[in-house]
C-alpha positions as CSV (number, residue, x, y, z in Angstrom):
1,X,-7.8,7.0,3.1
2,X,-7.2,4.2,1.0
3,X,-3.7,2.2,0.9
4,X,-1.9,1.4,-2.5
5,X,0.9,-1.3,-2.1
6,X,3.2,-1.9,-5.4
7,X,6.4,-3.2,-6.7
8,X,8.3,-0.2,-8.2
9,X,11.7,0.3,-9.7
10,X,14.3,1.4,-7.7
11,X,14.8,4.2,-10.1
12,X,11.4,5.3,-9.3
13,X,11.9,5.3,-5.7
14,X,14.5,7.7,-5.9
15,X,11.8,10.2,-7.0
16,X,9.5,9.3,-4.3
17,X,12.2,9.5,-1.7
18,X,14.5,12.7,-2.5
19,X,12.1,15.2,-1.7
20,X,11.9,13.8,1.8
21,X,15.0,13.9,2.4
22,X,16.4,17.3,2.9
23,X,19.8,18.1,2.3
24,X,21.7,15.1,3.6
25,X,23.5,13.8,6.8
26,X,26.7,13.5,7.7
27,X,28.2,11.0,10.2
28,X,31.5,11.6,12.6
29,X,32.0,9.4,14.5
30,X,34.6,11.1,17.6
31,X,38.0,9.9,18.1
32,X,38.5,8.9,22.0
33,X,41.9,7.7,22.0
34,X,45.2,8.4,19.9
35,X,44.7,5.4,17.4
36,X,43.2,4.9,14.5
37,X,40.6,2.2,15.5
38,X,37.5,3.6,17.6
39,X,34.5,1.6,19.0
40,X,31.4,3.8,20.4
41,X,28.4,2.2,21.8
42,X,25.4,3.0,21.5
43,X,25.9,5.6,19.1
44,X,24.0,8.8,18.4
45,X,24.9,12.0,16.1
46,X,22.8,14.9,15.4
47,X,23.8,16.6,12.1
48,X,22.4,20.5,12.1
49,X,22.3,22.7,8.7
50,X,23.6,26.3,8.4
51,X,20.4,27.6,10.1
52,X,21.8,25.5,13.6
53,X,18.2,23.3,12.4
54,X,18.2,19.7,13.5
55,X,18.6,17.8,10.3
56,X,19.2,14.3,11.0
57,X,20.0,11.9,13.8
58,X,22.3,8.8,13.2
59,X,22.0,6.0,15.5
60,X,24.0,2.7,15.9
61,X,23.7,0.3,18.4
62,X,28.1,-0.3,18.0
63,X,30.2,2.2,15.6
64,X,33.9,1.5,14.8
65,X,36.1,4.3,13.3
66,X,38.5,3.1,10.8
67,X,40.3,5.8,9.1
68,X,37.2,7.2,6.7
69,X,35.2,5.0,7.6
70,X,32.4,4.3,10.1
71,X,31.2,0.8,10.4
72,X,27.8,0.3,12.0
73,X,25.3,-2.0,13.4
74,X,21.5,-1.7,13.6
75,X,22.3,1.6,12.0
76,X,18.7,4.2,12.3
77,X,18.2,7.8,10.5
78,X,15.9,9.6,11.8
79,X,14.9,12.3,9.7
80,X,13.9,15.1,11.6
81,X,11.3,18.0,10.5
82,X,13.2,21.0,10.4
83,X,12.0,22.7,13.2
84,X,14.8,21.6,16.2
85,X,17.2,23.6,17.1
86,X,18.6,21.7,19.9
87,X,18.8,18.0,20.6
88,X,17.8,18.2,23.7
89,X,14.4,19.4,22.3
90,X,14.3,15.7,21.0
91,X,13.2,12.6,22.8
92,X,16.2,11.2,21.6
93,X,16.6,6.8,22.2
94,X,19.6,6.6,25.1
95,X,21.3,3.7,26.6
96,X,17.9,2.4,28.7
97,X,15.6,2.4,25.6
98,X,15.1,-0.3,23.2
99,X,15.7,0.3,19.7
100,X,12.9,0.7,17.4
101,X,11.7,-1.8,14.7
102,X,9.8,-0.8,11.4
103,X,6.5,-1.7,11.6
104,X,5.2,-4.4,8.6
105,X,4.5,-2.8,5.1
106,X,0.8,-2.3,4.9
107,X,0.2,-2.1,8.4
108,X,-3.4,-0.9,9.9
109,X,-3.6,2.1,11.1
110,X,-3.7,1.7,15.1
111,X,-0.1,0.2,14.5
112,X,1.1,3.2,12.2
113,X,-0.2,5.9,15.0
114,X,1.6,4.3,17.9
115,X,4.6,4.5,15.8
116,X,4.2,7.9,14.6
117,X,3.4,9.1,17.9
118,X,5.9,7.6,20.0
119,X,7.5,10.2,21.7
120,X,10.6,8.7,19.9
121,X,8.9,9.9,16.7
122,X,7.0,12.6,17.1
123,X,9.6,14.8,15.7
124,X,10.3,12.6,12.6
125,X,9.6,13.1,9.1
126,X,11.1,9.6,8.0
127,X,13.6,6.5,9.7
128,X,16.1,4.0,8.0
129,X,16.4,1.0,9.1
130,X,18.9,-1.5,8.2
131,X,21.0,-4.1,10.0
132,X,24.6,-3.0,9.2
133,X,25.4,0.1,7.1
134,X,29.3,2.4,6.4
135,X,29.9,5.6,6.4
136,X,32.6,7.0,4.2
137,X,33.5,10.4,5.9
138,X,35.7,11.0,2.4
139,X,32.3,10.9,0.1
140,X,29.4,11.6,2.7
141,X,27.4,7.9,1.6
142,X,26.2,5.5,3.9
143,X,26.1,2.6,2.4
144,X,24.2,-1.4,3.5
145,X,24.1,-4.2,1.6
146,X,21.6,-5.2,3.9
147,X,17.7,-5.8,4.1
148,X,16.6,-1.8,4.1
149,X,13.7,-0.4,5.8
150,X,12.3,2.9,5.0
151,X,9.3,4.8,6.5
152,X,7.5,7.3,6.7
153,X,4.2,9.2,7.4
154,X,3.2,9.2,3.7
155,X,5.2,6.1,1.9
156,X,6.8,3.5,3.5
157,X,9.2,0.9,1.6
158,X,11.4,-2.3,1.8
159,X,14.5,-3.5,-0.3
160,X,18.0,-5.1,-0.3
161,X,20.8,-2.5,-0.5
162,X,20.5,1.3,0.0
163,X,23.2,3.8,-0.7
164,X,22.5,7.6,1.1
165,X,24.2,10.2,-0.8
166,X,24.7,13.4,1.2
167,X,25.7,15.6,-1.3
168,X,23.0,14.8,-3.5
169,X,20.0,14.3,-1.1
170,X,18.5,11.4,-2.3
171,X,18.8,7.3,-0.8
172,X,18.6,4.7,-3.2
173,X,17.0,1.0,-2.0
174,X,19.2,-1.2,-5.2
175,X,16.9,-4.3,-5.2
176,X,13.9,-6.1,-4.8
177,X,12.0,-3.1,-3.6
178,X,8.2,-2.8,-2.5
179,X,6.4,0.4,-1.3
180,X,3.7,1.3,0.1
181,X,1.5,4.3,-0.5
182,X,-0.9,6.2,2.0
183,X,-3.1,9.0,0.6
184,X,-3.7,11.9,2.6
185,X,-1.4,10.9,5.3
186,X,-0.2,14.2,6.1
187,X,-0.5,14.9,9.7
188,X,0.0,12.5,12.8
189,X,-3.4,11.5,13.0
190,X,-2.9,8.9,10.4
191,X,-6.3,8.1,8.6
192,X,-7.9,4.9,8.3
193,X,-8.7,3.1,5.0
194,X,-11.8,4.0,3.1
195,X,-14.7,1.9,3.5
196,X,-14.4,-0.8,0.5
197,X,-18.2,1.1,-0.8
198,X,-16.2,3.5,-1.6
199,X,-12.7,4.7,-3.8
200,X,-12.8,8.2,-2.5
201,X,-9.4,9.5,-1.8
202,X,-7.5,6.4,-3.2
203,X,-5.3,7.6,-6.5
204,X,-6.4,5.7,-9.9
């Protein structure tokens, strides 16, 4: 397998990244007392389509709920497959486990596997990271201004500034993005790079 790293518009991206993810997510965070101003630790939602299928699971590590909106910190999607129909099929990150981290962009393979079959992960098509993001219940977009952090099996890519639209399925990374391209990286068992005698499977 043979690993392409490349600066490419955030335009672009949008391409690359819409068909991975689905039909969108939608974060609520739950009132727990009469007022207006909610803080939830350790957050986690799991948004389900029409079909009761596991779409998405919103992390945060704090989440206050002001009016419309949901402010959050170390904020984590996890895109899930499509085949879940109930979370507690899903090795899902509670109060006792550390937080993830993405992994570096380019990184060997032995480091891509144990992320990709983390128990955490197994289930997971793609995450966002970032290290503050809102929600706007009135619109359905998560919004950072933040260092953003997207990966997954088949293209992972960093940037400053993502906006998630829920309503028309696609994130966009704003600025300074950089991706990262694996080839034939299809399945968990995440192939190593070609031998450098040869270009076969790596896209001219």
């Amino acid at each position: 397998m043979g690993l392409r790293a490349r600066k490419i518009h955030a335009l672009s991206l949008l391409i690359l990244l819409a068909a991975v993810l689905g039909s969108g997510v939608i974060l609520l965070a739950q009132d727990i007392s009469s007022g207006s101003y909610t803080v939830l630790k350790r957050y986690i939602y799991p948004r389900y389509n029409g079909d009761s299928e596991i779409q998405y699971l919103v992390y945060g590590a704090t989440a206050v709920n002001k009016g419309s909106l949901i402010y959050l910190t170390t904020p984590m999607i996890d895109i899930v497959d499509g085949s879940y129909t109930s979370i507690r099929q899903i090795d899902t990150i509670d109060a006792k486990d550390p937080y993830p981290t993405p992994y570096k962009l380019g990184s060997e393979g032995k480091i891509l596997r144990r992320f990709w079959t983390s128990t955490h992960h197994r289930h997971s098509q793609a995450w966002i990271f970032a290290e503050k993001a809102t929600f706007d219940k009135s619109t359905n977009i998560l919004t950072s201004d933040d260092p953003a952090y997207f990966r997954s099996r088949q293209l992972d890519a960093d940037g400053v500034g993502f906006d998630a639209f829920n309503d028309r399925k696609f994130i966009h990374i704003r600025s300074n993005v950089r991706v990262v391209l694996r080839l034939k990286a299809k399945t968990l068992e995440i192939e190593e790079p070609a031998p450098s005698t040869s270009n076969k499977g790596v896209k001219q």
